[in-house]
PDB file of N, H, CA, C and O in Angstrom:
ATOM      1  N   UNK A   1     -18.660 -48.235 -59.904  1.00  0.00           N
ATOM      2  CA  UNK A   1     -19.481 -47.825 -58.788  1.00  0.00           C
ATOM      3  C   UNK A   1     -19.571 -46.295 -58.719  1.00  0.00           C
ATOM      4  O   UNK A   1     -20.585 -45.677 -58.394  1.00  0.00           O
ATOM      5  N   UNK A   2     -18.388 -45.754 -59.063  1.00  0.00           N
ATOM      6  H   UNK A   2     -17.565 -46.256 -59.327  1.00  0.00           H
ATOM      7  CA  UNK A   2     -18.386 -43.761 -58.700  1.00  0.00           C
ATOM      8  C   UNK A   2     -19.151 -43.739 -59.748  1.00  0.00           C
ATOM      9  O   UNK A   2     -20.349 -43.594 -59.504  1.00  0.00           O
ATOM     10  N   UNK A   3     -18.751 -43.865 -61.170  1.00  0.00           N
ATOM     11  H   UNK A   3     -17.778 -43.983 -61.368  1.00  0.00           H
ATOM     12  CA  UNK A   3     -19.490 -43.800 -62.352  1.00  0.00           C
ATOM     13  C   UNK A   3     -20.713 -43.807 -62.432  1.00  0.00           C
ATOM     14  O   UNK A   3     -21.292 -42.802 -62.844  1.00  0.00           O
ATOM     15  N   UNK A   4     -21.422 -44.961 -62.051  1.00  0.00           N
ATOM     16  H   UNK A   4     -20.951 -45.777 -61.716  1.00  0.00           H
ATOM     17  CA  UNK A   4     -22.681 -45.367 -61.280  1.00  0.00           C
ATOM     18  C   UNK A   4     -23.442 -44.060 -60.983  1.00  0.00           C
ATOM     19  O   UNK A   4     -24.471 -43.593 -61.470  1.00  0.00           O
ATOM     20  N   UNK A   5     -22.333 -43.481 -59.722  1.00  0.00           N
ATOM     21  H   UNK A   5     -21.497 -43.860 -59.327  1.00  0.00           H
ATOM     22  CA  UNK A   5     -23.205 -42.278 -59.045  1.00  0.00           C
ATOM     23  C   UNK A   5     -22.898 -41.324 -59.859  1.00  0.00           C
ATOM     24  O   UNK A   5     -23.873 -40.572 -59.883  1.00  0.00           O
ATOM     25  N   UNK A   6     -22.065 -40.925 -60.558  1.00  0.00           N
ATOM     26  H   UNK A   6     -21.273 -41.535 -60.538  1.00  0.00           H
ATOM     27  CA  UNK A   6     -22.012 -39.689 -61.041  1.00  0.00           C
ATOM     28  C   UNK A   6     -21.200 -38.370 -60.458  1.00  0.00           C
ATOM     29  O   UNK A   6     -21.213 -37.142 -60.540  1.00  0.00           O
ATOM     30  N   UNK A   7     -20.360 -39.640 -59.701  1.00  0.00           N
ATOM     31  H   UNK A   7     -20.350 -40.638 -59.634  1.00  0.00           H
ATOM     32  CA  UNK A   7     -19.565 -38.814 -58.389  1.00  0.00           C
ATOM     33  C   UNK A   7     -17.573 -39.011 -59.039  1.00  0.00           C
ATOM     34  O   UNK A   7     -16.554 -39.012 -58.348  1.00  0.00           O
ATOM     35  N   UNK A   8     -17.642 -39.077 -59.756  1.00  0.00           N
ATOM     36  H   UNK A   8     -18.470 -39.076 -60.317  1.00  0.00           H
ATOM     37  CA  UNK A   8     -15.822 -39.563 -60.513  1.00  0.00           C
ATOM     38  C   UNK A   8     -15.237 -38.170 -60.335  1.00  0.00           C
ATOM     39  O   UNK A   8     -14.049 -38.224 -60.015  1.00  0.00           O
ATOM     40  N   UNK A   9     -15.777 -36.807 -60.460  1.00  0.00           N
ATOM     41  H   UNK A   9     -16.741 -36.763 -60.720  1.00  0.00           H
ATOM     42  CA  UNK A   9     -15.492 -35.790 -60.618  1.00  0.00           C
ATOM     43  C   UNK A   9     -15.164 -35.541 -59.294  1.00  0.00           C
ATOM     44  O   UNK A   9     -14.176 -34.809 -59.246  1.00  0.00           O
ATOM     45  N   UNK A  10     -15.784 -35.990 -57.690  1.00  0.00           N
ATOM     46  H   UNK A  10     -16.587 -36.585 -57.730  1.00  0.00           H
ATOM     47  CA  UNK A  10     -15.398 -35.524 -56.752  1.00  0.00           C
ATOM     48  C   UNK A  10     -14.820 -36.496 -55.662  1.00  0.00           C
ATOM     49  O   UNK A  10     -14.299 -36.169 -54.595  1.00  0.00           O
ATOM     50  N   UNK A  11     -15.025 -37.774 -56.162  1.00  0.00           N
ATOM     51  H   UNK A  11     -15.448 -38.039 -57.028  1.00  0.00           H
ATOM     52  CA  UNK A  11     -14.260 -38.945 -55.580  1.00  0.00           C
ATOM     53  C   UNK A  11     -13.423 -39.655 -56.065  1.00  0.00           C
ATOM     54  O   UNK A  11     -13.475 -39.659 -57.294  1.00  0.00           O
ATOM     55  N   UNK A  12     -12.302 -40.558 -55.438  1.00  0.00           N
ATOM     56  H   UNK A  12     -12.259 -40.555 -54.438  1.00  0.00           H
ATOM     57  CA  UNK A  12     -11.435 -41.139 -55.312  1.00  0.00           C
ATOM     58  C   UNK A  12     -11.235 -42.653 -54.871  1.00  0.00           C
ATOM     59  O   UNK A  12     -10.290 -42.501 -54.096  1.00  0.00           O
ATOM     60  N   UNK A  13     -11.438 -43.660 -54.863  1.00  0.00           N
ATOM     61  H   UNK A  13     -12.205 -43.784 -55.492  1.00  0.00           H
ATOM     62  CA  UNK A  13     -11.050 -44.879 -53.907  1.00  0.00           C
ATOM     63  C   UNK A  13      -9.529 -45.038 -54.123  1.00  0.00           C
ATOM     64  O   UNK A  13      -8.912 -45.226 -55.171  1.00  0.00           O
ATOM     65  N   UNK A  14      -9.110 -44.919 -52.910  1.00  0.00           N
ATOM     66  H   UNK A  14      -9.612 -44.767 -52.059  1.00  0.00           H
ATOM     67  CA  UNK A  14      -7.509 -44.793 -52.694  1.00  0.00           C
ATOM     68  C   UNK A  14      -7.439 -46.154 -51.696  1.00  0.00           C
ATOM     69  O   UNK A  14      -8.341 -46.553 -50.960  1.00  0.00           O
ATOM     70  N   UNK A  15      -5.963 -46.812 -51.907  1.00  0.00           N
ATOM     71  H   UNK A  15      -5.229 -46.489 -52.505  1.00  0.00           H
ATOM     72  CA  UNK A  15      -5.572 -47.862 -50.981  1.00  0.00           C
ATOM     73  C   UNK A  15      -4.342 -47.285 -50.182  1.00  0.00           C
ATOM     74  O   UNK A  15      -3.491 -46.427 -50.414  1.00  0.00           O
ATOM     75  N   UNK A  16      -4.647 -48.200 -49.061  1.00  0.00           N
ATOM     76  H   UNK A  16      -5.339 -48.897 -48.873  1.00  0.00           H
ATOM     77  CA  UNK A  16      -3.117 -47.549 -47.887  1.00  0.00           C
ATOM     78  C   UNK A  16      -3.064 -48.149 -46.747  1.00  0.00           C
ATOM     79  O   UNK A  16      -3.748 -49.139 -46.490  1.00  0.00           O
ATOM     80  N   UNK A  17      -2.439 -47.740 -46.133  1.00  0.00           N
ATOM     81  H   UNK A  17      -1.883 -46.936 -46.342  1.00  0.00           H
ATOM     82  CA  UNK A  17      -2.436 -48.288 -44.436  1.00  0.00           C
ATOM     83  C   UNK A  17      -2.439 -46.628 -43.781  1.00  0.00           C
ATOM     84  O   UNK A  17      -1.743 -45.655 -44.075  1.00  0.00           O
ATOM     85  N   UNK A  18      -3.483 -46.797 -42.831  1.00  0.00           N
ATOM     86  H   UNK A  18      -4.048 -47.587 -42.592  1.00  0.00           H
ATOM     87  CA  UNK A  18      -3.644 -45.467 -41.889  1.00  0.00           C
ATOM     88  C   UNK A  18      -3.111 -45.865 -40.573  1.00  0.00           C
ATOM     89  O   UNK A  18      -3.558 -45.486 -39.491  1.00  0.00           O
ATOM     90  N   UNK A  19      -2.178 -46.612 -40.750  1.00  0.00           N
ATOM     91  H   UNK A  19      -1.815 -46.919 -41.630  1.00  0.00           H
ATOM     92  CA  UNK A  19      -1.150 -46.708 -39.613  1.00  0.00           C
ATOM     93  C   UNK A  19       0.091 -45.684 -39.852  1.00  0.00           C
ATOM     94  O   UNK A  19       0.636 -44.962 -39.016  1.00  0.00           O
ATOM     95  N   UNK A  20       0.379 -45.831 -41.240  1.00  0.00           N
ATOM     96  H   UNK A  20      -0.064 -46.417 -41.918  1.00  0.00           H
ATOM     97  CA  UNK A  20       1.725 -44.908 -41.749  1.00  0.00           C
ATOM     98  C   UNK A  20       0.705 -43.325 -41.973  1.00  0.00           C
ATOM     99  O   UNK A  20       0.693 -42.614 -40.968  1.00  0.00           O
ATOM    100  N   UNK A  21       0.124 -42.942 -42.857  1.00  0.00           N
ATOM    101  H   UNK A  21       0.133 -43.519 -43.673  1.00  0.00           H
ATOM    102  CA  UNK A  21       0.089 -41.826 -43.309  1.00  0.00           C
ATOM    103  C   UNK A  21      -2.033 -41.875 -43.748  1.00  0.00           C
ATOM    104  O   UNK A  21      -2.572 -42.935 -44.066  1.00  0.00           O
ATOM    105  N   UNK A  22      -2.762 -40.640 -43.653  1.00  0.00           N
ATOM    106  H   UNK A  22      -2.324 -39.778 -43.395  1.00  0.00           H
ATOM    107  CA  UNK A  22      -3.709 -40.583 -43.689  1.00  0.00           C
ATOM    108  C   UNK A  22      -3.780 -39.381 -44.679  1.00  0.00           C
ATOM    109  O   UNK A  22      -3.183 -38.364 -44.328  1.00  0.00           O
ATOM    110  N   UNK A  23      -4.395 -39.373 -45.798  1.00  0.00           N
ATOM    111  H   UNK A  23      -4.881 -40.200 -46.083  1.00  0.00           H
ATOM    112  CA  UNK A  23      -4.687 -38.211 -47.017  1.00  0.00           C
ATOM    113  C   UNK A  23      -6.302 -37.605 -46.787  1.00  0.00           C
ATOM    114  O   UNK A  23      -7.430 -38.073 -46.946  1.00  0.00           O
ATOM    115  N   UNK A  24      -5.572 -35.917 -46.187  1.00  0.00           N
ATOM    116  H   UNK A  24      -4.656 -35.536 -46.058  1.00  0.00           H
ATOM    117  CA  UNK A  24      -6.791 -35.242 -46.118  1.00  0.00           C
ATOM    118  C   UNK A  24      -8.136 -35.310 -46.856  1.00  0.00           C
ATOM    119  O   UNK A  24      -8.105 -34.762 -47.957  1.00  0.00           O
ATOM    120  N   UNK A  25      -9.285 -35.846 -46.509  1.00  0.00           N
ATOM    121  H   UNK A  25      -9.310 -36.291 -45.614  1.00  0.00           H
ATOM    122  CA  UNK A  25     -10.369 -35.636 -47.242  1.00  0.00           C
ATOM    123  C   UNK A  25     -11.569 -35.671 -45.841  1.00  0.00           C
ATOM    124  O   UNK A  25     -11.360 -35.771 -44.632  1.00  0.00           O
ATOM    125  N   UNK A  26     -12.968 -35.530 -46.691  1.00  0.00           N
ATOM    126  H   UNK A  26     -13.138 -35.449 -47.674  1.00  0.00           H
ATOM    127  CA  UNK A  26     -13.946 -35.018 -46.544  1.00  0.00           C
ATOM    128  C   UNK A  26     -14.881 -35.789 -45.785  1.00  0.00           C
ATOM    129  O   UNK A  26     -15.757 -35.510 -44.966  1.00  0.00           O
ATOM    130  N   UNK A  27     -14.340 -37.081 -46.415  1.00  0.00           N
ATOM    131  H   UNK A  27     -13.629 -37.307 -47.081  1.00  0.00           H
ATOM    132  CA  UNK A  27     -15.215 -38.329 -45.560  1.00  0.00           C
ATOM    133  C   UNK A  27     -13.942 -40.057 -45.756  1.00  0.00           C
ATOM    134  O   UNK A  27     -13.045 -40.322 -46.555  1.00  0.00           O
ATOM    135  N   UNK A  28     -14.332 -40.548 -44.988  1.00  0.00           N
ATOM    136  H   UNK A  28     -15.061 -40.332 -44.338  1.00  0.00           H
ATOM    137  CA  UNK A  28     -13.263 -41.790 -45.044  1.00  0.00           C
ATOM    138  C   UNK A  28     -14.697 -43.219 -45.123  1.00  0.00           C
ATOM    139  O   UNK A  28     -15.926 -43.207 -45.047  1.00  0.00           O
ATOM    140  N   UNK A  29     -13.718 -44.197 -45.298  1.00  0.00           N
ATOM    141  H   UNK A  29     -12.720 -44.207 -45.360  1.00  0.00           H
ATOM    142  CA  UNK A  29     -14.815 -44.982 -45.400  1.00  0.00           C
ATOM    143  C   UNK A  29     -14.111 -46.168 -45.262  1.00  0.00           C
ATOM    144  O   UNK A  29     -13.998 -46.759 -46.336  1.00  0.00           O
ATOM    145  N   UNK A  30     -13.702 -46.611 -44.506  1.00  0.00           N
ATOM    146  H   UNK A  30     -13.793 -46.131 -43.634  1.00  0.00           H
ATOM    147  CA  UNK A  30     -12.821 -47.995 -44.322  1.00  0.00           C
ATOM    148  C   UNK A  30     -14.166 -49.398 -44.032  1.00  0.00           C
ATOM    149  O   UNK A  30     -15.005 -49.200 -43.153  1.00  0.00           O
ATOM    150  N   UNK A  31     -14.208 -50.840 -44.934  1.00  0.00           N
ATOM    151  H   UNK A  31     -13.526 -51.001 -45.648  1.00  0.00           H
ATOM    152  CA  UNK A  31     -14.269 -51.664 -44.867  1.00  0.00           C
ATOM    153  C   UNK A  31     -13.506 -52.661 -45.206  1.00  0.00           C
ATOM    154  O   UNK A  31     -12.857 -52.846 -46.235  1.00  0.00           O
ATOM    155  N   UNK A  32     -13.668 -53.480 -43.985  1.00  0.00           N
ATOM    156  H   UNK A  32     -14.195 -53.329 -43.148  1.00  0.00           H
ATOM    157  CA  UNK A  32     -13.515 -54.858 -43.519  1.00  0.00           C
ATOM    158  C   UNK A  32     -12.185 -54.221 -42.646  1.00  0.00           C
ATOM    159  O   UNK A  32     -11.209 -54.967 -42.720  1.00  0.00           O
ATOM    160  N   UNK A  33     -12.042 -53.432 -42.127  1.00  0.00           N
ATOM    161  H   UNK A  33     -12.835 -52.825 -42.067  1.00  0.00           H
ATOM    162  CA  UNK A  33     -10.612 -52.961 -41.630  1.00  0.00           C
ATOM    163  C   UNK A  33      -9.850 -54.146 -40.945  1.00  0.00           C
ATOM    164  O   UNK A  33      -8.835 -54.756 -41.279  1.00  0.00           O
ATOM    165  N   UNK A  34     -10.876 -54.287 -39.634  1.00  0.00           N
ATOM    166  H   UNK A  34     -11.701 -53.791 -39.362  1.00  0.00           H
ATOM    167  CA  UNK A  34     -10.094 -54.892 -38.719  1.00  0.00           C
ATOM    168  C   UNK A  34     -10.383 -56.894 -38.637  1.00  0.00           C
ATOM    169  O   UNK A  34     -10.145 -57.601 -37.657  1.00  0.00           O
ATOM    170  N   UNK A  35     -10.981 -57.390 -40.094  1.00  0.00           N
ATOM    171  H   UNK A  35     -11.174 -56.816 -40.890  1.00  0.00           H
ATOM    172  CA  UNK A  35     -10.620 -58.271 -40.336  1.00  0.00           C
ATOM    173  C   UNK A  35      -9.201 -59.188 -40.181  1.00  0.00           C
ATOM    174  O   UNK A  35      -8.067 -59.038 -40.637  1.00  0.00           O
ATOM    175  N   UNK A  36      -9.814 -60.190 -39.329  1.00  0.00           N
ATOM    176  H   UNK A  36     -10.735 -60.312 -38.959  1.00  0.00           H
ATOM    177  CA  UNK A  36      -8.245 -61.057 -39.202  1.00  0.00           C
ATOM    178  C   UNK A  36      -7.156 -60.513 -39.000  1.00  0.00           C
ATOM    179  O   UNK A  36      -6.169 -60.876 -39.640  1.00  0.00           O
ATOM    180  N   UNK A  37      -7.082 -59.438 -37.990  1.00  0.00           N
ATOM    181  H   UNK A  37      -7.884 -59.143 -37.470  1.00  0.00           H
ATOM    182  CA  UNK A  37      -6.032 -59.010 -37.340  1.00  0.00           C
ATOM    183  C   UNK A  37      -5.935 -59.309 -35.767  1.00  0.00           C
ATOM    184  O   UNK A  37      -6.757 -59.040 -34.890  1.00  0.00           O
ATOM    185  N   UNK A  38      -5.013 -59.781 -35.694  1.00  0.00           N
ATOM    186  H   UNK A  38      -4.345 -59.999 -36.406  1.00  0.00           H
ATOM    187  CA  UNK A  38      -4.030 -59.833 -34.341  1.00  0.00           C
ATOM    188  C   UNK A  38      -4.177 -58.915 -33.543  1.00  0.00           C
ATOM    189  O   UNK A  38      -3.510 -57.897 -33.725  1.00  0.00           O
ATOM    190  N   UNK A  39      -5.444 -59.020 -31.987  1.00  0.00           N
ATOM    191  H   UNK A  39      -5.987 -59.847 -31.839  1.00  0.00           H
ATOM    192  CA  UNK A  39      -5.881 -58.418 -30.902  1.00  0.00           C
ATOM    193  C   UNK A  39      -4.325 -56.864 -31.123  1.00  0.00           C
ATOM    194  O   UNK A  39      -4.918 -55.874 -31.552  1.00  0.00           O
ATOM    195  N   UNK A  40      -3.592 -56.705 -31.040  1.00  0.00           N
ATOM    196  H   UNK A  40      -3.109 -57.508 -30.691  1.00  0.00           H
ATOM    197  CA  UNK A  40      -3.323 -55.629 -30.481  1.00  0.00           C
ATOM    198  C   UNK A  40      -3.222 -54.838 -31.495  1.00  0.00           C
ATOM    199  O   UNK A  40      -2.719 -53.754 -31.201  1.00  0.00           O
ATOM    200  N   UNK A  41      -3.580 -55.002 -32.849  1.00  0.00           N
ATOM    201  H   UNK A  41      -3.988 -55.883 -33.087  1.00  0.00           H
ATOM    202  CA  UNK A  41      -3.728 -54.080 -33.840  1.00  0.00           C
ATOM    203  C   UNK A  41      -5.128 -53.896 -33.497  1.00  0.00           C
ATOM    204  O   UNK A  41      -5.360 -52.704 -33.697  1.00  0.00           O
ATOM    205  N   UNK A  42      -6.168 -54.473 -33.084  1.00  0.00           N
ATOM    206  H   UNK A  42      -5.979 -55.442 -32.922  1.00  0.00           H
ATOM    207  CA  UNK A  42      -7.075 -54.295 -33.386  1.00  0.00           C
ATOM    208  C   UNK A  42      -7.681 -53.072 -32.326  1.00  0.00           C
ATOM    209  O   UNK A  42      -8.650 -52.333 -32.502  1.00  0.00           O
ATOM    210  N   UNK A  43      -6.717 -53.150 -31.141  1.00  0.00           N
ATOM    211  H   UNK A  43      -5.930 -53.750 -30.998  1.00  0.00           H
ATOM    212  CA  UNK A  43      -6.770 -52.097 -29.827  1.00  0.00           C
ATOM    213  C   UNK A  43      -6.267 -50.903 -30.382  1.00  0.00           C
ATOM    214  O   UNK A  43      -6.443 -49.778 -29.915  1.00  0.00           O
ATOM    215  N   UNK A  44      -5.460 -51.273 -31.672  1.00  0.00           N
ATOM    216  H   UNK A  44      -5.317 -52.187 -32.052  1.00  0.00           H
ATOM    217  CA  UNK A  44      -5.038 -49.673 -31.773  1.00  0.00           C
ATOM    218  C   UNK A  44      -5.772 -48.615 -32.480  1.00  0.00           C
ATOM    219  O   UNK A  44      -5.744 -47.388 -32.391  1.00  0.00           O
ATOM    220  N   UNK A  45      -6.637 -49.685 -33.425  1.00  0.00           N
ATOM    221  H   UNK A  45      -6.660 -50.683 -33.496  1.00  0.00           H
ATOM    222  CA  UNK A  45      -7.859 -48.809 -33.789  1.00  0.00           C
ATOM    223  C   UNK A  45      -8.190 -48.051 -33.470  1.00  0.00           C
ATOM    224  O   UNK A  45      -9.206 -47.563 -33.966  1.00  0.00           O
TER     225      UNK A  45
END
């Protein structure tokens, strides 16, 4: 998909939980986040 764009040189797809720790960048892009989670995770959003 980066390849695709021509973007490998300035992007990344990284995995994690942004409950523990969040890695400085430029733009974020979270899908399906709050899939099938349990109402009070989903408040903490």
């Amino acid at each position: 998909m980066l390849a695709d764009a021509r973007v490998t040189d300035r992007c990344e797809i990284r995995t994690g939980d942004f409950f523990e720790s969040i890695p400085p960048a430029d733009l974020y892009q979270c899908k399906s986040v709050i899939f099938n989670w349990p109402t009070t995770r989903t408040w903490t959003t």
